[in-house]
Every structure is written in C-alpha cells, then in structure tokens.
C-alpha positions as CSV (number, residue, x, y, z in Angstrom):
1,X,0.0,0.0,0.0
2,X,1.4,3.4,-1.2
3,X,-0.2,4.9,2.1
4,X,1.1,2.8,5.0
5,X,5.0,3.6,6.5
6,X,7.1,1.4,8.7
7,X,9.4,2.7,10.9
8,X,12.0,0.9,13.0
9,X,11.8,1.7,17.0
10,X,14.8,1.6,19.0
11,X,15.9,2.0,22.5
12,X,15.9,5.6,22.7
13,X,13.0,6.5,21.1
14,X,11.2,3.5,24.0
15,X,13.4,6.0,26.4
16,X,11.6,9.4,25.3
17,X,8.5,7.5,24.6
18,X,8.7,6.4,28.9
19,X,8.9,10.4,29.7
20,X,6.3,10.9,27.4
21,X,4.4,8.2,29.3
22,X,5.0,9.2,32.6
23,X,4.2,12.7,32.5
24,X,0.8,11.9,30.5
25,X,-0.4,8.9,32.3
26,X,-0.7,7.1,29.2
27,X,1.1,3.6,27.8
28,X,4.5,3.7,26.6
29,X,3.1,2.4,23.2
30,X,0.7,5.1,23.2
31,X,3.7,7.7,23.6
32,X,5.8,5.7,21.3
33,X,3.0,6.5,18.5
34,X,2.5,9.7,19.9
35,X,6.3,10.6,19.7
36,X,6.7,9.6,15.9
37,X,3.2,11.4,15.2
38,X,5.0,14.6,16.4
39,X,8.4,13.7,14.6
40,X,6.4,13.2,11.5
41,X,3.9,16.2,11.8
42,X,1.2,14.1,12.0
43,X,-2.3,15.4,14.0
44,X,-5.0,12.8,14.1
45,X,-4.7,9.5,14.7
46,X,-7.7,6.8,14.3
47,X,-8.1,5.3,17.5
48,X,-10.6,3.7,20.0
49,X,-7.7,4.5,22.6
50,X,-9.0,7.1,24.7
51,X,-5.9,7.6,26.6
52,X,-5.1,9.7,23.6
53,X,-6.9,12.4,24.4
54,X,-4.7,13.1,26.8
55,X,-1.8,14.1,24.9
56,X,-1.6,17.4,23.7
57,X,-1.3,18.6,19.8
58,X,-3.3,15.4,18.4
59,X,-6.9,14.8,18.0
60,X,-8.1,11.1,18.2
61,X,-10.8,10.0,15.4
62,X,-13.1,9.1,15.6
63,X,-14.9,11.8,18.6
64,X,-17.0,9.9,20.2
C-alpha cells in the first residue's frame, strides 16, 4: 500500500517515549505512537484508545 510507512523503534525512542508516558499517564506504546506522530507532523490519529486524548497537539478520530 502506497499509504502505509514502517518505521524501525529503538531503544531511545522507547526512552523518550517512557517520559512521554510518565508525564501523561498514558502507555509507553501510546507515547511511542505519539512521539513519531509529532516527529512526523502528524495530528490525528484513528483510534478507540481514549488515553489519547490526553496528549496534547493530536486529536483522536473518531470523537466519540
């Protein structure tokens, strides 16, 4: 698919993504995604998650 991108993880970005984690009360996953959604100027993200509403500069699809 032209519109899918992989992107390896390594231990530092798990390392930011922890501080992310700790300071938003979210899963380190859900900072991991959030920190390449910020590295990558992305805003929304499609998600049943709710925890990420709670991190700043994003909006989580669908509202409900």
């Amino acid at each position: 698919m032209d519109n899918i991108e992989v992107y390896s993880v390594g231990l530092g970005h798990y390392e930011k993504a922890l501080l992310i984690a700790e300071e938003n009360g979210v899963s380190a996953n859900d900072a991991l995604a959030y920190l390449f959604m910020k590295n990558y100027g992305l805003k929304e993200i499609y998600s049943f998650d709710k925890h990420f509403n709670q991190l700043k500069d994003i909006v989580r699809l669908p509202k409900k």
